[in-house]
C-alpha positions as CSV (number, residue, x, y, z in Angstrom):
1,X,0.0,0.0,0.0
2,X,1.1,3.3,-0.6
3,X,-0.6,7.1,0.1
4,X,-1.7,9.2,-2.3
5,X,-0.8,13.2,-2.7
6,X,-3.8,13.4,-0.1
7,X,-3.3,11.3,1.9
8,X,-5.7,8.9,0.7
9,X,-4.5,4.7,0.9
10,X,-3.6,3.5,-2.2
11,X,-4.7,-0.2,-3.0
12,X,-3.3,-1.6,-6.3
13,X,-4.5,-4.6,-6.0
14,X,-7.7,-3.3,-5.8
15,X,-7.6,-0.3,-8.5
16,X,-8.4,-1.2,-11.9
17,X,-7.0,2.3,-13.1
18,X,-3.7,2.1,-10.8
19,X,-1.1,1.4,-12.9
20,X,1.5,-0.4,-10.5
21,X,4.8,-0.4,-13.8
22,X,4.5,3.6,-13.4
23,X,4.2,3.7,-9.8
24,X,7.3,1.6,-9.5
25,X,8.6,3.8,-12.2
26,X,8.5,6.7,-9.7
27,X,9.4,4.9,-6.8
28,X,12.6,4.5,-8.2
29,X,12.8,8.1,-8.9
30,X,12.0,8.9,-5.4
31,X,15.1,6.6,-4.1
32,X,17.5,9.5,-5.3
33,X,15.7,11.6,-2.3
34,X,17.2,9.7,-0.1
35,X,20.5,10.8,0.6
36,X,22.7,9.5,-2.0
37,X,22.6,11.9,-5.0
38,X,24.3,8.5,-7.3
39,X,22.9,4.5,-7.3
40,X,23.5,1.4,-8.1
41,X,20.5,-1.1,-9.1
42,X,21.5,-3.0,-6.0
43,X,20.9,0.3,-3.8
44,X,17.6,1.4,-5.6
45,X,16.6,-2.4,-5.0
46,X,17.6,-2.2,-0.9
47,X,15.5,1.5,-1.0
48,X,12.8,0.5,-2.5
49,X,12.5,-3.1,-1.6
50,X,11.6,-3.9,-5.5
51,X,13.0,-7.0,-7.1
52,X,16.5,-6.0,-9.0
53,X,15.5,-7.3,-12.3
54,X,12.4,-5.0,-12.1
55,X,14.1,-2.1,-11.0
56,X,17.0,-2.8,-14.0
57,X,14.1,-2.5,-16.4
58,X,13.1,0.5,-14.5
59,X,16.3,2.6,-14.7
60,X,17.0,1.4,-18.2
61,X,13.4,3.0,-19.0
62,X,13.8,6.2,-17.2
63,X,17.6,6.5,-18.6
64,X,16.1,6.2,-22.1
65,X,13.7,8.9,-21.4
66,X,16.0,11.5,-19.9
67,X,15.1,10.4,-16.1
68,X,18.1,9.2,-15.2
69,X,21.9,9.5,-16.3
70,X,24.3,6.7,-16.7
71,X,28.0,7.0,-15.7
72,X,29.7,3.5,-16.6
73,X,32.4,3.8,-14.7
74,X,30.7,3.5,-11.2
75,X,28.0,1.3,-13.0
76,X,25.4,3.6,-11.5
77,X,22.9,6.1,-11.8
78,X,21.9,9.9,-11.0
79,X,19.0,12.3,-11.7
80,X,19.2,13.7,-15.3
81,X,17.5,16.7,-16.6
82,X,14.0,15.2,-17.1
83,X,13.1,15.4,-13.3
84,X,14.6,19.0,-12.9
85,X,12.1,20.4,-15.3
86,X,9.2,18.9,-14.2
87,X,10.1,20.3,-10.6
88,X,11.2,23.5,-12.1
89,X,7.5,23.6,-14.2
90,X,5.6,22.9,-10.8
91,X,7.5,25.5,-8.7
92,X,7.4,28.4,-11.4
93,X,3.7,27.4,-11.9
94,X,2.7,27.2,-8.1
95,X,0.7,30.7,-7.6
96,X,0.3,30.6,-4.2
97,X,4.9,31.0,-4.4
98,X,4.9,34.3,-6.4
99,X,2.1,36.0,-4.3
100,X,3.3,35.1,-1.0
101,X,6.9,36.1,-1.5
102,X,6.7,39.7,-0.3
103,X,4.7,38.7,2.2
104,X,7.4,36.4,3.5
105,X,10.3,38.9,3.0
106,X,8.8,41.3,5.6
107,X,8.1,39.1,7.4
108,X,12.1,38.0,7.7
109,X,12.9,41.4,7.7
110,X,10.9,41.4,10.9
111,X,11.8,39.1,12.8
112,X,15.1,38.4,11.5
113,X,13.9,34.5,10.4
114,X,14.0,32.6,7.7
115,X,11.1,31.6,6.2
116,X,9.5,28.8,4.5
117,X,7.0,27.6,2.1
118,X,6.5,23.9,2.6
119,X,4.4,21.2,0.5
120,X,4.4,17.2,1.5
121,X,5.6,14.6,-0.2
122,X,4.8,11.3,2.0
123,X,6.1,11.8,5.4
124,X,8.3,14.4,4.7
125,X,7.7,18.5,3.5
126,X,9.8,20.1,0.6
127,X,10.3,23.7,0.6
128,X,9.1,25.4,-2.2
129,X,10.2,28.5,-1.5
130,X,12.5,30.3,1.2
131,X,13.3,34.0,2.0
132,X,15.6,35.2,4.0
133,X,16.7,38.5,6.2
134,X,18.8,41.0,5.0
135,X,22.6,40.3,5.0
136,X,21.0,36.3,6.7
137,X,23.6,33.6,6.2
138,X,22.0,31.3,8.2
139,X,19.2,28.8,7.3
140,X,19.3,29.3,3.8
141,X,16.9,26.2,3.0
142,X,17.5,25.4,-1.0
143,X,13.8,24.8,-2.7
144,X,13.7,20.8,-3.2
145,X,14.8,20.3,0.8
146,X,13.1,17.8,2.2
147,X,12.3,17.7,5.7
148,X,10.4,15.0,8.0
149,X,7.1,15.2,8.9
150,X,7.1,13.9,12.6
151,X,9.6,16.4,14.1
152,X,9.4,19.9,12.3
153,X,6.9,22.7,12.5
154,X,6.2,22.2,9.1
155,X,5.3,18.6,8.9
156,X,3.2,19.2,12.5
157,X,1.0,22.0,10.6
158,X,0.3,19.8,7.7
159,X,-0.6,16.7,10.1
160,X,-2.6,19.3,12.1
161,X,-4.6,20.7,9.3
162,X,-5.8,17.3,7.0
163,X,-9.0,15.1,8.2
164,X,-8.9,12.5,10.9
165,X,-8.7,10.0,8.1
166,X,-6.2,11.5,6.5
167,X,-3.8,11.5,9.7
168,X,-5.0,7.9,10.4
169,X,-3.2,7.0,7.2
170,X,-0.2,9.2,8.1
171,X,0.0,7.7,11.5
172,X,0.0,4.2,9.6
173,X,2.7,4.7,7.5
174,X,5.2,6.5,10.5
175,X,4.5,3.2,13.1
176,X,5.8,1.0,10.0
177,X,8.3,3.1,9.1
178,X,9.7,4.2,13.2
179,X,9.2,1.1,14.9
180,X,10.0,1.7,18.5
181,X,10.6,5.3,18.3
182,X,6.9,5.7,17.0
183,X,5.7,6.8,20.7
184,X,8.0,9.5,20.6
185,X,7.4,10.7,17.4
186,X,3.2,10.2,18.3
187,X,3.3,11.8,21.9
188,X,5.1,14.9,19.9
189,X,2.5,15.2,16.9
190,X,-0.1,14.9,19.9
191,X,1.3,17.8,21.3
192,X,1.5,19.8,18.1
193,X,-2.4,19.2,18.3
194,X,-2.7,21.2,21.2
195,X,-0.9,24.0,20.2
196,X,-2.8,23.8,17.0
197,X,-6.3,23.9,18.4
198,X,-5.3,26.6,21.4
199,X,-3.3,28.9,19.2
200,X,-3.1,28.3,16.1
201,X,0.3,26.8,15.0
202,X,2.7,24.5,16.0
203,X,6.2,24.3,16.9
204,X,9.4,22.5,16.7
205,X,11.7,23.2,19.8
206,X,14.8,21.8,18.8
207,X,13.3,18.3,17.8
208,X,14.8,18.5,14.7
209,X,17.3,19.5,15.3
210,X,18.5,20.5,18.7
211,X,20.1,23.9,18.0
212,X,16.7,25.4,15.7
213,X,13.3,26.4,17.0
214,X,10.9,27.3,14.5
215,X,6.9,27.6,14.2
216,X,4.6,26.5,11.3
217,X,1.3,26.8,10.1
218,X,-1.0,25.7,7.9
219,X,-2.3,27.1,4.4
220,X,-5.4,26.3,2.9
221,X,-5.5,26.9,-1.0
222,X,-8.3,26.8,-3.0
223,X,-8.3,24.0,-4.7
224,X,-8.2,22.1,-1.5
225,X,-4.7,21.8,-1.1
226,X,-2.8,22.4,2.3
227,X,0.6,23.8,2.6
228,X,2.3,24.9,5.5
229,X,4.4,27.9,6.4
230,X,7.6,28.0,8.6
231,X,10.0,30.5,10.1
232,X,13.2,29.3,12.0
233,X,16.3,30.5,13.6
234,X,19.0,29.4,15.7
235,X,17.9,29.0,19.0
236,X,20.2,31.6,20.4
237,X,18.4,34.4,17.8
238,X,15.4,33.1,18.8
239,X,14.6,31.6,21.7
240,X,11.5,29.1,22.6
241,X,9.6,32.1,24.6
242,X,9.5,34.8,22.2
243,X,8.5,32.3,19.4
244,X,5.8,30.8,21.1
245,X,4.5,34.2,23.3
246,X,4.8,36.3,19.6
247,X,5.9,35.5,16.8
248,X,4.3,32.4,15.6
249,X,1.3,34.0,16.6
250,X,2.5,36.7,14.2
251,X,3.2,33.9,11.5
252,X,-0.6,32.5,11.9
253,X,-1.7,36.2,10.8
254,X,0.6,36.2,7.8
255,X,-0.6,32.8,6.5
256,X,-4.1,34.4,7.1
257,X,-3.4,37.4,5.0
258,X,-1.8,34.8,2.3
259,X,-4.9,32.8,2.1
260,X,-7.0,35.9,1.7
261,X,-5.2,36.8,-1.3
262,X,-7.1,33.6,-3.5
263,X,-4.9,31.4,-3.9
């Protein structure tokens, strides 16, 4: 089984119109986000748990159609061309980007934050777009980052945001994929939902990572989908008080002005 852009359960097995050679397809695609920017058949097999003969058929495929790049002397593969347009044609396309950007750059102006625009992709949020403070070295957070869902504000926004059903599904997928750090991952999601339904947004204090705070919330767009939007900072900028007592409330106001825009 695997979930849907919405979060919905995908059954194969039980969807006439799924097509389970182009899902694979893309799976294989998606084992290049994984750390290692250059594979092997034998890694993409181990990532993806796919048989090696299908997956040789796979990147022999994808090579052919400008997917993937060959380099015989490791034997292996990397991301070609092909995939960096299609992300480039859904970045430049994505409205709600463009019309939030000045938005976001006051906003880091500020506070002296970055700031994030974040979409999902499984259990983990991409930025789609990132501004920065003046004369801000820090944080610089490249569009195509991808970040986990469990333990950053972003992912907790997202989770916060989407039906019961739809975190059912999410919850599934993070006990199979955490084992016996599930509970901790859980009990801090669960905590997010507090936050979420008392104020508003949710944060990350250092659970990411131990030297950031940062605060998220959620954007609804009008055709339905949810993003979320982040700011972050080292923790000695920015320290857990003054993000929780102001500005992540201030954040929730700019992702309300955002959604009033139309997008």
């Amino acid at each position: 089984m695997a979930a849907s852009g919405d979060g919905e359960p995908v059954k194969p097995e039980k969807d006439r119109k799924f097509v389970e050679a182009l899902s694979r397809g893309l799976d294989v695609l998606r084992a290049f986000s994984q750390g290692s920017v250059i594979l092997g058949n034998q890694d993409i097999s181990r990532l993806t748990g796919l048989p090696k003969p299908t997956v040789s058929r796979m990147t022999y495929t994808l090579t052919k159609l400008g997917y993937l790049s060959y380099n015989p002397q490791l034997e292996k593969y990397q991301l070609s061309s092909g995939v960096l347009a299609l992300g480039y044609a859904y970045v430049s396309n994505l409205k709600v980007r463009q019309l939030a950007k000045p938005y976001m750059d006051e906003f880091a102006r500020q506070t002296n934050m970055s700031v994030g625009l974040t979409c999902r992709d499984r259990l983990h949020m991409i930025y789609v777009e990132n501004r920065l403070p003046p004369e801000a070295s820090l944080l610089r957070m490249d569009i195509g980052l991808k970040l986990p869902m469990a333990t950053t504000s972003a992912g907790r926004a997202y989770y916060c945001a989407i039906s019961e059903k739809g975190r059912k599904v999410i919850d599934d997928a993070m006990e199979a994929k955490y084992g016996d750090a599930w509970p901790e991952k859980h009990e801090g999601l669960m905590r997010s939902m507090e936050d979420y339904k008392k104020y508003g947004f949710c944060l990350s204090i250092g659970e990411w990572d131990r030297n950031i705070n940062s605060a998220g919330v959620p954007i609804h767009l009008q055709d339905g989908t949810i993003m979320a939007l982040t700011c972050a900072a080292p923790s000695y900028l920015v320290p857990a008080e003054k993000l929780r007592e102001s500005i992540a409330h201030q954040l929730a106001m700019l992702a309300s002005d955002i959604e009033s825009l139309g997008v």
